[in-house]
C-alpha angles and dihedrals in degrees: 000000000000120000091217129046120283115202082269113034148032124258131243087258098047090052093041095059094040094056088033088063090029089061091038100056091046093054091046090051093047097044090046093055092050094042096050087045108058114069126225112326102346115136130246114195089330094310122107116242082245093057085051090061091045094053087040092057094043101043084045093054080045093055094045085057096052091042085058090048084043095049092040095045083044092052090048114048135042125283119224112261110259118290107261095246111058125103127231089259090050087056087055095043096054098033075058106043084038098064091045093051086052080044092049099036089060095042090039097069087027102053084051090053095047085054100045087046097051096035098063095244104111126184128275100204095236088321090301112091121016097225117231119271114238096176127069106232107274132173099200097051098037079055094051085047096048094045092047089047083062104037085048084050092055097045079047085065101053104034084057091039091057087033091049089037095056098041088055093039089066095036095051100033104012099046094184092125100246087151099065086062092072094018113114118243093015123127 
């Protein structure tokens, strides 16, 4: 398997960083859930509701760092031609959700950190190194940064669920493959 893209696959380092985001974001999803649900010092599976944060906070600053390798990787090397079996709308449809996952990968950690930043809370790098705080404590601002991390979480949803949709729906109905072409191990 080639590290770069061919005219009909993707390439070890563009699988890599998808499933690399992909795994991310999920994680992100699931821990915030739990995070926002427990109250106080209960426990979820052994960790404080304060450690979650903290985890949340770091993977998420982690994530950010592998979108912008990802973006940058995306931006400077070829893409595979179009799969064979996608209509013209389906084109649109991806070239559009594609640019508002990019749009949302990159809101998404920074709206966090804004209102992290604003809000006081700083970040404690996976419990090892406090980073360094850039932002003055401001209401206004760690508001802005929260609403925008839940709106972007929304928009997450939807942009995946028409991303996820149209993938099965051409593995299911389709049947023409177009899953083996970003799936790991595959030839």
């Amino acid at each position: 398997m080639s590290l770069t893209n061919s005219a009909t696959r993707y390439g070890t380092v563009t699988k890599t960083l998808h499933w690399l985001v992909a795994l991310g974001f999920v994680y992100q999803y699931v821990v915030g859930t739990v995070m926002t649900a427990i109250e106080g010092n209960e426990f979820a599976l052994g960790f404080s509701q304060a450690t979650l944060y903290n985890w949340h906070k770091s993977i998420g600053l982690v994530v950010l760092g592998i979108v912008i390798i990802r973006y940058t990787w995306r931006k400077t090397t070829r893409l595979p031609d179009w799969a064979a079996g996608l209509a013209e709308w389906e084109k649109k449809l991806i070239h559009w959700y594609e640019k508002m996952l990019y749009w949302a990968m990159f809101v998404m950690p920074l709206s966090g950190y804004l209102f992290v930043e604003s809000g006081g809370y700083g970040v404690q790098f996976f419990g090892v190194t406090r980073l360094p705080t850039f932002l003055p404590k401001n209401e206004t601002l760690a508001w802005l940064g929260h609403t925008l991390h839940i709106i972007t979480g929304y928009a997450i949803v939807v942009f995946l669920t028409l991303h996820i949709g149209l993938v099965i729906k051409h593995q299911i109905w389709d049947k023409d493959g177009i899953l083996r072409r970003m799936l790991p191990f595959t030839k």
